[in-house]
C-alpha positions in Angstrom: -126.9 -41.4 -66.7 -123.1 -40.9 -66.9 -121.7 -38.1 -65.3 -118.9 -36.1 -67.5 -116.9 -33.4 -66.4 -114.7 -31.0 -69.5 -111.6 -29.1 -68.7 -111.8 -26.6 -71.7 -115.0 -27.0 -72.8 -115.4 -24.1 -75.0 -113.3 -25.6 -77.6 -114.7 -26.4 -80.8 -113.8 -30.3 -80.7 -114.5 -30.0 -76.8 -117.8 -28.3 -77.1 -119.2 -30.5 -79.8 -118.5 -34.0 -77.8 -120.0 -31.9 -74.8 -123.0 -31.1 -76.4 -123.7 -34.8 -78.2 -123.5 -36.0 -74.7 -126.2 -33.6 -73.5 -128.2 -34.5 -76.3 -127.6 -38.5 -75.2 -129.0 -37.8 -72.1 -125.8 -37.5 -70.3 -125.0 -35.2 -67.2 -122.0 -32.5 -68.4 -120.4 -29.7 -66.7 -117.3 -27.9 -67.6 -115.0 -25.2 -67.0 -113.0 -22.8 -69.4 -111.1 -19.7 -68.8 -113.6 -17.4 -71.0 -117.4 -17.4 -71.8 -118.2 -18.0 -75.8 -121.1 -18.9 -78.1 -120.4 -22.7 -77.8 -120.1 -22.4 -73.9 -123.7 -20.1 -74.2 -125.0 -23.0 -76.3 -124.0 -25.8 -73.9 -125.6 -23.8 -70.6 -129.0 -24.0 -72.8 -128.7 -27.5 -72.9 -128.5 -27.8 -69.2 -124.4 -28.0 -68.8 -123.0 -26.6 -65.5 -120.2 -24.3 -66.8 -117.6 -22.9 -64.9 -115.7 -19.6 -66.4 -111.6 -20.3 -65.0 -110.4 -23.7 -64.1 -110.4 -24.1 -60.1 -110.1 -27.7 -58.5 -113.4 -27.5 -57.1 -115.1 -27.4 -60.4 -114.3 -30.6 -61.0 -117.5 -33.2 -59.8 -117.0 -36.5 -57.6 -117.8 -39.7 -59.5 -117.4 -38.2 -62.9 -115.2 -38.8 -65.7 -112.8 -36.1 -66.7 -112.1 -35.0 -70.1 -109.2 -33.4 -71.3 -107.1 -32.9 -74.6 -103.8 -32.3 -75.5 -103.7 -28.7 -74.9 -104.4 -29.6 -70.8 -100.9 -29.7 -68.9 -100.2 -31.5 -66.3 -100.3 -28.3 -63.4 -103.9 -27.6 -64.3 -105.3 -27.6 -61.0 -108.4 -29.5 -62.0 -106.4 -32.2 -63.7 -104.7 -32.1 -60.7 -107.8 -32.6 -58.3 -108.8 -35.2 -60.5 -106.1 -37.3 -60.1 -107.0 -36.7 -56.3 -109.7 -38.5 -56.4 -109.0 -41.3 -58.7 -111.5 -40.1 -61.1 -111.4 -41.5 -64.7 -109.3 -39.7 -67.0 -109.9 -39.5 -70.6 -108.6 -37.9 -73.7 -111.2 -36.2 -76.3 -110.0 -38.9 -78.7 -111.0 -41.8 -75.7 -114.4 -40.0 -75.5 -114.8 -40.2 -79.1 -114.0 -43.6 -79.6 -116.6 -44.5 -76.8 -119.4 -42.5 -78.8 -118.6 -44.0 -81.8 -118.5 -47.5 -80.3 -122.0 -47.3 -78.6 -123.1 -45.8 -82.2 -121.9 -48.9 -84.1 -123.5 -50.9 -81.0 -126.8 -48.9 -82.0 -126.2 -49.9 -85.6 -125.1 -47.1 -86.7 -122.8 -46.8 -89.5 -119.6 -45.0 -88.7 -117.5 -43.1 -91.4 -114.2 -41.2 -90.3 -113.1 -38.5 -92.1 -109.0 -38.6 -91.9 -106.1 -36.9 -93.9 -104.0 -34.1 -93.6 -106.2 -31.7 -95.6 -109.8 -30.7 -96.1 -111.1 -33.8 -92.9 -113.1 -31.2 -91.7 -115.1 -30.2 -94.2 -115.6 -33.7 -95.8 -117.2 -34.9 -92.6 -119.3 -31.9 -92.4 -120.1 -32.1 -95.8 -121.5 -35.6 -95.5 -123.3 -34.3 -92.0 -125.0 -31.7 -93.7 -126.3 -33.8 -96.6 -127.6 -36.8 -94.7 -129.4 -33.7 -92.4 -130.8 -32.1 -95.1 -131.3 -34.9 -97.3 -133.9 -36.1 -94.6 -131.5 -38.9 -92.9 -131.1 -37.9 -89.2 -127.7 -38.3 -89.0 -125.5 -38.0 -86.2 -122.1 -36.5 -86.1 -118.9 -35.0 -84.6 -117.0 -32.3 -86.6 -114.4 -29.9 -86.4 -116.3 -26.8 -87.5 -120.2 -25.2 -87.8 -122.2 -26.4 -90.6 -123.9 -23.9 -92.5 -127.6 -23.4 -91.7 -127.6 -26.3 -89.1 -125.1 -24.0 -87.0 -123.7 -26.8 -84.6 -120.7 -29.1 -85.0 -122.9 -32.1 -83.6 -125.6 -33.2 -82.9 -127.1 -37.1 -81.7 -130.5 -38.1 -83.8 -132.0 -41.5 -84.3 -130.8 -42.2 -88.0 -128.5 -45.1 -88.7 -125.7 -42.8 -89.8 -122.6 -41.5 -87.2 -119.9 -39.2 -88.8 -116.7 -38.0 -87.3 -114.4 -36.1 -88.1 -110.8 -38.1 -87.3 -107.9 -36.3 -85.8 -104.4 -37.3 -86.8 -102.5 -34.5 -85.0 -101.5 -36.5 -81.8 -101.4 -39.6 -83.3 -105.2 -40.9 -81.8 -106.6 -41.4 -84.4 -105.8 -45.2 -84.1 -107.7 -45.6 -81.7 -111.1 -45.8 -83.9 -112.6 -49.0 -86.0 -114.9 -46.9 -88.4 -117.2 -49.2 -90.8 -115.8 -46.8 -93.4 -112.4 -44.5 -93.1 -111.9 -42.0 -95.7 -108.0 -40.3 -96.3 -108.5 -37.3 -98.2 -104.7 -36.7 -98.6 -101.1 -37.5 -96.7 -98.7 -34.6 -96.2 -96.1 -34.0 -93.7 -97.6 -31.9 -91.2 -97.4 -32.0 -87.3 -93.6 -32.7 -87.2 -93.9 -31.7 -83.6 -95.4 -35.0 -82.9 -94.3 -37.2 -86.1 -90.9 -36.4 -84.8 -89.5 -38.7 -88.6 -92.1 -37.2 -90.8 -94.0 -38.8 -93.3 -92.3 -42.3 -91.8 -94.4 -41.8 -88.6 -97.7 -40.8 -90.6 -97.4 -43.8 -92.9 -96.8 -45.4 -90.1 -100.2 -44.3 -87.6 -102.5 -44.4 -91.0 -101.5 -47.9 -91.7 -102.3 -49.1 -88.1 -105.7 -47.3 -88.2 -106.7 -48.6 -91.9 -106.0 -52.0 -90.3 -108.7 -51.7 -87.6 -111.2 -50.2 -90.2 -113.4 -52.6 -92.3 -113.5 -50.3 -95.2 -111.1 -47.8 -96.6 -111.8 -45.0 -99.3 -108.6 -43.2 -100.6 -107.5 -40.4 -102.9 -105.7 -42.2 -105.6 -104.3 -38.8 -107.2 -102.4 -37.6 -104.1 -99.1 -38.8 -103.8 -98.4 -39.5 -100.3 -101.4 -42.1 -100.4 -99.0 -44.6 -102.3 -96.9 -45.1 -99.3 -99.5 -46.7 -97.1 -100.9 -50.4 -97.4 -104.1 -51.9 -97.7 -107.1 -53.3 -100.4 -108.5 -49.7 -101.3 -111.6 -48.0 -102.7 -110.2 -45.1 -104.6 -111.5 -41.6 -106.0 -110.0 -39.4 -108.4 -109.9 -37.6 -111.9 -108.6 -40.7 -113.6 -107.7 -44.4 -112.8 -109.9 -44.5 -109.6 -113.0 -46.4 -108.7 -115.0 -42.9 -108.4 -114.0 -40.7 -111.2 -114.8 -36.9 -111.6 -115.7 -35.9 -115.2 -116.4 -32.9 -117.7 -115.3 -30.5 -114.6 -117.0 -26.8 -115.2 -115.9 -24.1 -113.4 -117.6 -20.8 -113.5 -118.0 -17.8 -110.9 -121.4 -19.5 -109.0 -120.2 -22.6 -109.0 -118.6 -26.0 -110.4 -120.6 -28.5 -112.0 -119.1 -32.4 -112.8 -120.3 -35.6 -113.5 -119.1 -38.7 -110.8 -118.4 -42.4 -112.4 -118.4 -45.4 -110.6 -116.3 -48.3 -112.3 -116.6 -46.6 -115.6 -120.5 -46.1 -115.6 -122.3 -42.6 -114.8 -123.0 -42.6 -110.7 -124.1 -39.1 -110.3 -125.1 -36.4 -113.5 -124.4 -33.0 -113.2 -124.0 -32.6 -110.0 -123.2 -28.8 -108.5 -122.1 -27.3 -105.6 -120.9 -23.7 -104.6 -117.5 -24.1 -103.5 -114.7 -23.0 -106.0 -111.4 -25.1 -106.4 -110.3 -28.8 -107.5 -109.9 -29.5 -104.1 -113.6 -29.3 -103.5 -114.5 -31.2 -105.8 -112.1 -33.9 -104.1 -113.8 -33.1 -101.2 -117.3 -34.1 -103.1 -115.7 -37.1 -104.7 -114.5 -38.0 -101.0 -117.9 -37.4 -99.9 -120.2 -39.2 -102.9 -117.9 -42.1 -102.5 -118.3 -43.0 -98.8 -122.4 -42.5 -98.5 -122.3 -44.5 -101.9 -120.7 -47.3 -100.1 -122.4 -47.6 -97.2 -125.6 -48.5 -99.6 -127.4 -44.8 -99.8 -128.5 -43.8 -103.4 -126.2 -40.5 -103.6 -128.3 -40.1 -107.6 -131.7 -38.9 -105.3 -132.4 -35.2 -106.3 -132.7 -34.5 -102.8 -129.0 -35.5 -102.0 -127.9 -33.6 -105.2 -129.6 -30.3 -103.9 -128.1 -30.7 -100.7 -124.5 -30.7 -102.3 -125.6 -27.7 -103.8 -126.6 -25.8 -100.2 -123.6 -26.4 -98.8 -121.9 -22.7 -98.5 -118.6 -24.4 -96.7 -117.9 -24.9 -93.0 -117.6 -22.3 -90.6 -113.6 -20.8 -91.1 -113.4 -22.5 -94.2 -113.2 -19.4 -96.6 -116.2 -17.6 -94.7 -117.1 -14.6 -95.5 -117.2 -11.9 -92.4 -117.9 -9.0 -93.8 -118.0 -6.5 -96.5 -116.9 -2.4 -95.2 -116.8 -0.2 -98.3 -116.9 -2.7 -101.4 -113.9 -4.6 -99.4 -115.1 -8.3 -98.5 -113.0 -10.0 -95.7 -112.8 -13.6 -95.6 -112.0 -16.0 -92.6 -110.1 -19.5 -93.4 -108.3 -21.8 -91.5 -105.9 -22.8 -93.8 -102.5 -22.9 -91.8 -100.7 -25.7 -94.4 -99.2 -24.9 -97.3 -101.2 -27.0 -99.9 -104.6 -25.9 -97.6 -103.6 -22.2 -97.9 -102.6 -22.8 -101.9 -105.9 -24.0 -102.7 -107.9 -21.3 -100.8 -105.8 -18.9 -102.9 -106.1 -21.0 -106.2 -110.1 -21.0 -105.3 -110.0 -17.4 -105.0 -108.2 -16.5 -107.5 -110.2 -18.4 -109.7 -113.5 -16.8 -108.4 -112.5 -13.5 -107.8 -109.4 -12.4 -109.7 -105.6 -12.4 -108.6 -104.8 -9.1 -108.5 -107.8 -8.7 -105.9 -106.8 -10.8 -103.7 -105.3 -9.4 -100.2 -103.8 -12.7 -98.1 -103.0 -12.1 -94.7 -100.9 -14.9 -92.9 -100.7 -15.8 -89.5 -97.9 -18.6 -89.2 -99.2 -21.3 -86.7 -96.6 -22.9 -84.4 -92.5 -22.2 -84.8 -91.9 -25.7 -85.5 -94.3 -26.0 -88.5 -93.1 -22.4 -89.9 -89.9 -24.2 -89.8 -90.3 -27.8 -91.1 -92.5 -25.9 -93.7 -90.5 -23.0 -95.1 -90.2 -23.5 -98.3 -93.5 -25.1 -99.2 -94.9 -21.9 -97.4 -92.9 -19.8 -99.9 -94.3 -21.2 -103.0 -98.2 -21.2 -101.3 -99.2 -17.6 -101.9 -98.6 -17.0 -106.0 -102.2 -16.6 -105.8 -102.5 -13.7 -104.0 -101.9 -9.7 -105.3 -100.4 -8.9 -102.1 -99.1 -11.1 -99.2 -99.2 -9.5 -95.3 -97.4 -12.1 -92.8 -98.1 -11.1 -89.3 -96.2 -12.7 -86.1 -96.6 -16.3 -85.6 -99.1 -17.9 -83.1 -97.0 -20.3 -80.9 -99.9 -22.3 -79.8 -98.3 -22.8 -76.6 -94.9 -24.0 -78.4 -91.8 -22.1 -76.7 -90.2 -19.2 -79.9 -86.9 -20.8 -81.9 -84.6 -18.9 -82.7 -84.2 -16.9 -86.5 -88.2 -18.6 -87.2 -90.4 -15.6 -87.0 -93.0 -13.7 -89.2 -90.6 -11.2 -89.9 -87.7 -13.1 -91.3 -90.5 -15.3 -93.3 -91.2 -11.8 -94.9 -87.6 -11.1 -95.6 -87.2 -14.2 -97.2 -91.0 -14.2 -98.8 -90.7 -12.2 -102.3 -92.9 -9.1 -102.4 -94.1 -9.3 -98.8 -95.2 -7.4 -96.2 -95.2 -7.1 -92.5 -96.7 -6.1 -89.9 -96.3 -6.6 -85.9 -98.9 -6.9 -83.2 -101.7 -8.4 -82.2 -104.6 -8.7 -84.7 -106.2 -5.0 -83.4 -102.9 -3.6 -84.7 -102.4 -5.4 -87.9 -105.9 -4.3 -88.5 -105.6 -0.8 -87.5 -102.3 -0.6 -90.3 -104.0 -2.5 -93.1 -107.7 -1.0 -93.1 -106.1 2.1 -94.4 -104.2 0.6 -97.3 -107.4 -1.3 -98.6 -109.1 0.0 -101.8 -113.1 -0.8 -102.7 -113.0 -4.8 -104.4 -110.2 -6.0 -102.5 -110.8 -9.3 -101.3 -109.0 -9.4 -98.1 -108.5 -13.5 -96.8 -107.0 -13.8 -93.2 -105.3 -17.3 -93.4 -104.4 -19.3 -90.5 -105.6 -21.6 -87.1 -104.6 -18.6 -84.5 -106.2 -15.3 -83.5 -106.1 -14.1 -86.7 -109.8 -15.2 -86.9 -110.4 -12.1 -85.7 -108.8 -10.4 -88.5 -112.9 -9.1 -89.8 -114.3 -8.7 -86.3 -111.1 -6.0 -85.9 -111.2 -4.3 -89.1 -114.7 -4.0 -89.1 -113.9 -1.9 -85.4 -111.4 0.2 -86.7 -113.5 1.1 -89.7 -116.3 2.2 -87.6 -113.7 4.4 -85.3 -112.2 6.0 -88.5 -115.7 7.2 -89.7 
């Protein structure tokens, strides 16, 4: 048995590698500067956890796993470098898994893109699961009714959900990569834009043996390779006779022209879920599974979405609050588009939390045009996400300059503490964003139990 050792484990990309480990049979322990649910779940397993990072968490003859949130004065990185202990990245850790998977004979598929990565690998996680496959997986986010963001089992199937943010994503050789979209995005680290995506994507689709793109999205046509493509028209997977109504959207998928999958219905509202299903019906198609079975078709129907993925929190008073972690422009347009469509503009209450300086920036006036959708519009302050503040880029001036907007300061107790009282009975209230304002529900919830 391998012994590893997490700086952060509490994570949700930190805790899930943690926890596949365990489940291999491997030795973990780990150290984070709060206790959660995920760091609960990974002491049942057996982890050692330590709550605050001290140098003598950190085990001899162990490797060390960090991610790019871990600087360089953390005194366990620090200690570990001591004594000459193996260091990797999450992403290194990841490609190791996924390596002895494929070894195993697995079959790898890698969920990439700018948008929606998350819950296409999840997606295909939860229908191989419930579909009676045994799957194992990495993801980004909780699958409904599974409630874990991996797991290791014995079936020949190992998804993963592949991170372009830092630019390691090229480290992996999946047997099949899917790219649900290219947008600009991360322009802290693609310092030229869409140049240096084009540019990481092409080198990963070169060390992947097959590759499964979104022919309708434009940035696709910049990279290069012999594609598989999925669409609404002029694709090798084709959604038809789309149907949207308030429980649901029903479509038919073509492959090459001839019907693949009939009426086939899921939950989720929005075009871009159905993407996500073509995405999804496309890659377990081509790695040889019958995706026509009744059982996989009712599985695409269970899925409820991934945990922060327009999830419900509550409902206080005939107001329902919603949690999503849409913190892009196109991600937070079609959440709004999705709601809109289920639920009625004029109900809809979006509350934004800007994430990082530099993409507020870079995005401005995409982020302008992202919230039509929505009857009212509340930007709070940004969440730096460790990024130092630049100057004249802040959630007020966004405000200024968003039409119809409104703001309001403080942390996420305050911001609920002045909106609660503004809220009438069938607003739909959707806290948008990858920062604290996750707790958005959790607060106003509070506050409404203090007022009464």
């Amino acid at each position: 048995m391998a012994k590893y050792h997490f700086i952060a484990i509490g994570g949700i990309g930190m805790s899930g590698l943690a926890k596949y480990l365990l489940e291999d049979g491997e030795i973990v322990s780990g150290s984070d500067i709060c206790d959660s649910k995920y760091v609960e779940k990974l002491r049942k397993l057996g982890a050692e956890i330590y709550i605050g990072h001290d140098s003598k968490n950190v085990p001899e003859n162990s490797t060390v796993i960090i991610s790019t949130a871990i600087r360089e004065n953390n005194p366990e990185l620090i200690r570990a470098r001591e004594l000459g202990l193996k260091i990797y990245h999450r992403s290194d850790l990841l490609k190791e898994i996924a390596q002895k998977a494929q070894t195993d004979g697995k079959c790898f598929i890698g969920f990439s893109g700018t948008h929606g990565k998350t819950t296409t690998s999840g997606l295909a996680s939860y229908v191989l699961e419930k579909s009676g496959y045994e799957p194992s997986f990495v993801d980004g986010g909780i699958l409904p009714d599974i409630n874990t963001n991996a797991q290791h089992k014995s079936g020949k199937y190992f998804i993963a959900e592949l991170d372009e943010s830092d630019g390691t994503i090229v480290k992996y050789s999946p047997d099949i990569l899917v790219i649900n979209n290219l947008e600009e995005d991360h322009l802290d680290y693609y310092k030229n834009g869409m140049a240096d995506l084009v540019k990481t994507f092409n080198e990963e689709i070169s060390k992947s043996k097959k590759v499964i793109v979104n022919n309708d999205n434009a940035g696709i046509a910049n990279l290069n390779g012999d594609f598989i493509t999925f669409g609404l028209k002029n694709a090798d997977y084709v959604a038809k006779n789309i149907v949207y109504s308030k429980d649901g959207t029903t479509f038919d998928i073509y492959y090459k022209d001839k019907t693949l999958v009939q009426f086939i219905k899921i939950q989720l509202a929005g075009i871009h879920n159905v993407y996500n299903t073509l995405a999804v019906v496309s890659a377990l198609n081509e790695s040889g599974l019958d995706v026509s079975l009744d059982v996989i078709k009712k599985a695409f129907y269970d899925f409820t979405g991934m945990g922060r993925r327009f999830q419900k929190i509550c409902e206080i008073k005939g107001i329902e609050i919603y949690d999503d972690y849409a913190h892009h422009p196109t991600e937070i347009k079609a959440t709004l588009d999705a709601a809109a469509l289920k639920f009625g503009k004029e109900n809809i209450v979006a509350v934004f939390q800007p994430h990082r300086y530099t993409r507020l920036k870079s995005l401005w006036n995409d982020f302008k045009s992202a919230f039509n959708n929505a009857g009212r519009v509340i930007v709070t302050d940004v969440y730096a996400a460790s990024e130092d503040e630049i100057e004249g880029i802040s959630g007020l001036n966004f405000s200024k300059d968003l039409p119809n907007s409104e703001y309001i300061s403080g942390n996420m107790e305050q911001v609920a503490k002045t909106l609660l009282p503004t809220l009438n009975s069938g607003n739909i209230v959707i806290g948008l964003g990858a920062g604290t304002i996750t707790a958005l529900g959790k607060n106003i919830q509070q506050e409404a139990l203090v007022l009464n």
